[in-house]
C-alpha positions, 0 to 999 in steps of 0.5 A: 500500500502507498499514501498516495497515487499520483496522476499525471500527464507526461508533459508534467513529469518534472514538477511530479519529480520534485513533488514525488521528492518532496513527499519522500523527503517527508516521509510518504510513499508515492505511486508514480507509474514511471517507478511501480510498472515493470515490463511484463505486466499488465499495465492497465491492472497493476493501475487499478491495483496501484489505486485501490493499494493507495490512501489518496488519489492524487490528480495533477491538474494541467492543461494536457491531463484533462485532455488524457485519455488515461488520466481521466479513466484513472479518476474515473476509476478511483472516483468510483471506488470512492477514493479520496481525491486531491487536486494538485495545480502545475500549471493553470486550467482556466476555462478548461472543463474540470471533472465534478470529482476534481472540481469539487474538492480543494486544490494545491499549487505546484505551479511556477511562482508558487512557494513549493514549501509552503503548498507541500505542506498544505498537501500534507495537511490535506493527506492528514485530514480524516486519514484513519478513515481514509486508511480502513477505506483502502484496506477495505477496498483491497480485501473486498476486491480479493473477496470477490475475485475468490468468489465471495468465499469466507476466506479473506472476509475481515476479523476482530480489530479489523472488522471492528474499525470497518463497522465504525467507518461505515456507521459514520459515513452513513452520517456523512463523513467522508470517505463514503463506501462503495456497495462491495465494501458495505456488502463486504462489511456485512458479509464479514459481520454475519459470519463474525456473529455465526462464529460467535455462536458456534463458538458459544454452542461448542463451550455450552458443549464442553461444559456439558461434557465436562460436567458430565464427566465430572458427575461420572468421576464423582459417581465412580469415586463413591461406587469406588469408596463403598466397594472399598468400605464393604471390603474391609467390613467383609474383612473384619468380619471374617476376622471376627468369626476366626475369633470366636472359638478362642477371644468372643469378645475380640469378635464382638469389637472386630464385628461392631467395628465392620458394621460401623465401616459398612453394614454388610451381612457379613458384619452382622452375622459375625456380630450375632455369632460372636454375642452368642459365643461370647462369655459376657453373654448370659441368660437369667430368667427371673420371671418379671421385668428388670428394674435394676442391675449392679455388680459387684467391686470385683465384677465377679457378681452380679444383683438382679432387682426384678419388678416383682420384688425379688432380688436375684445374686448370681456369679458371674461366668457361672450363668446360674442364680445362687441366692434369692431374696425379696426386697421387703426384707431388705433392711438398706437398698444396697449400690452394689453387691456386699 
């Protein structure tokens, strides 16, 4: 891309020389077809390139390039691409017939007697002016000319930064600023926009997707992990409760604690058969048939025996480990209500 595209007669080439020098000299790339053309191209397209590719179209103004044939289809052609047009006087063309798209805007001066240094620098006031506009039109313009040449494919259509910056110039030249877009460039622009916001949506199912997927999979694992966990538990209560069973014929009581402790971990029927047979195998159990509901139950200091208060009054002593009763009295002829056996 170049700052400007400069149209000249051949008759005018020495002052575009000094003018092409004095742009350089600040800074700005010129296109003069005297430098760009090479001999194997097509001279007629590398012109339209060469006008597309450039911010600003520079028509010099004299009487021999109102008469060029070339000259004027070259604004013609950036005139209908909605080119910035400049024009710049180097030698006068009064009486002659401007075209409406030079005629129109304000000129420079580069004709003799004029101060060169001062109109150059009206020229690049005049380049300045609205020039992020200017620049988005040409770049534009460039991908929308390679838009439809590819057949109006999704490819070269604008993106992000890009297409933000196109959306912005469009929606103020529909206010009036200048420069105005052409129908490819709008239909560019809004190509560009709906396939922006039909990514956006795909990109938004495909996350709704994935968050599905990721949470259903993290359910899974969360499923899995308390399916691992219990099977783990249910293990061990199988395994302390086969360790219970091995202790009844020698240590009942260490079943009983083996047996409570696999039911704690996972109530398993293996845990609770180990805990029924351990109780019954144990020595702690006993069975005294006293005839009438227990009130109360008191052992003696030295745990050997063990006082039986029953609702019917008597008061039964047995020994314990012995399982049988050795004494029996009523609680009538019981003088004091002993705390524990005597």
């Amino acid at each position: 891309m170049s700052d400007v595209f400069i149209s000249y007669a051949r008759e005018d080439r020495e002052r575009v020389q000094r003018l092409t020098q004095g742009l350089t000299e600040r800074g700005r790339d010129s296109w003069v077809d005297w430098e760009r053309i090479e001999p194997s191209d097509q001279w007629w397209q590398s012109i339209i390139e060469a006008i597309d590719a450039a911010d600003t179209f520079l028509f010099v103004l004299s009487p021999e390039s109102l008469a060029s044939r070339v000259c004027l289809r070259e604004l013609e052609h950036a005139t209908h691409e909605h080119k910035r047009v400049i024009g710049v006087v180097a030698r006068d063309v009064e009486g002659l017939a401007v075209p409406s798209a030079v005629a129109d805007v304000n000129w420079v001066f580069f004709r003799d007697g004029d101060d060169f240094g001062v109109e150059l620098s009206n020229l690049e006031r005049a380049l300045d002016l609205d020039l992020d506009l200017v620049r988005i039109h040409t770049r534009v313009l460039t991908r929308a000319r390679a838009w439809e040449l590819s057949g109006r494919r999704p490819t070269p259509l604008l993106r992000r930064e890009e297409l933000r910056g196109a959306v912005r110039w469009v929606e103020r030249a529909a206010a009036g600023a200048q420069p105005q877009p052409t129908d490819l460039q709008v239909a560019f622009v809004q190509e560009s926009r709906h396939r922006a916001a039909r990514r956006q949506r795909f990109t938004l199912t495909g996350s709704l997707v994935v968050t599905g997927v990721a949470v259903a999979l993290a359910t899974f694992a969360l499923i899995q992990r308390a399916q691992a966990r219990q099977q783990a538990r249910i293990a061990q209560s199988r395994q302390l409760a086969a360790q219970a069973e091995a202790e009844l014929t020698t240590n009942p009581e260490a079943g009983i604690a083996l047996a409570a402790q696999a039911i704690r971990t996972q109530a398993t029927l293996q845990g609770i058969h180990a805990l029924a047979d351990a109780l019954r195998a144990s020595r702690l159990r006993a069975e005294l048939g006293v005839g009438s509901p227990v009130e109360a139950l008191a052992f003696s200091p030295d745990g050997a025996w063990l006082a039986i208060g029953s609702a019917d009054g008597a008061v039964r002593v047995a020994r314990i480990g012995t399982r049988s009763e050795t004494r029996r009295a009523r609680a009538s002829r019981i003088k004091t209500a002993p705390a524990e056996c005597r």
